[in-house]
C-alpha positions as CSV (number, residue, x, y, z in Angstrom):
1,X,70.7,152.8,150.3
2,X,73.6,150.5,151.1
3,X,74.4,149.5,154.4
4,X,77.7,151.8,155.2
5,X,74.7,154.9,154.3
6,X,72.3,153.1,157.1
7,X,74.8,152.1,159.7
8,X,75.6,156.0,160.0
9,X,72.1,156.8,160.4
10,X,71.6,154.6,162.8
11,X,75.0,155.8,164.5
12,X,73.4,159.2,164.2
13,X,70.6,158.3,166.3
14,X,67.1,160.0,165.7
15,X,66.5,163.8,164.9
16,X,64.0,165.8,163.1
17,X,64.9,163.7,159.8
18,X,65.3,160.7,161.2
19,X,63.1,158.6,163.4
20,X,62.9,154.8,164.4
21,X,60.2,152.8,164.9
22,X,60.0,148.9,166.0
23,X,57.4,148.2,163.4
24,X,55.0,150.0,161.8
25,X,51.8,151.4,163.1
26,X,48.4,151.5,161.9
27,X,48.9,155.5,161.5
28,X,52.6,155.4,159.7
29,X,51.0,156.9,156.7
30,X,50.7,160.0,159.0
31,X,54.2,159.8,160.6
32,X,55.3,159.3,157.0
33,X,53.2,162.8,156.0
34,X,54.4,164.3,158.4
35,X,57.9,164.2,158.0
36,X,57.7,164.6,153.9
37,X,56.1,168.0,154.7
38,X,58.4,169.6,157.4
39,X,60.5,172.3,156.1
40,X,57.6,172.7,154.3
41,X,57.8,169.7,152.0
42,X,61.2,170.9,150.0
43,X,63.6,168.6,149.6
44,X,62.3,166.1,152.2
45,X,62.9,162.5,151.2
46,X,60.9,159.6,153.4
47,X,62.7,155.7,153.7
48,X,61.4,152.6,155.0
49,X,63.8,150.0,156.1
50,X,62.7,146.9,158.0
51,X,65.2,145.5,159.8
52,X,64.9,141.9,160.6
């Protein structure tokens, strides 16, 4: 991902594909899950960026 592709995500602001957390939690691994099987899992596609 280059940084033009995550400045418009973060200009599109949070949705049912995208979500923004601080930092990680102990239960990420669920969050992650979670959105890697809505829609029922097809074509879903899961990215961690941190930000510093």
């Amino acid at each position: 991902m280059d940084l033009d592709h995550l400045l418009a995500l973060i200009r599109g602001g949070e949705s049912e594909r995208v979500e923004f957390k601080r930092a990680p939690s102990r239960t990420l691994h669920h969050e992650v899950a979670a959105f890697a099987d809505s829609e029922g899992g097809a074509g879903a596609h899961v990215r961690y960026v941190t930000v510093r």
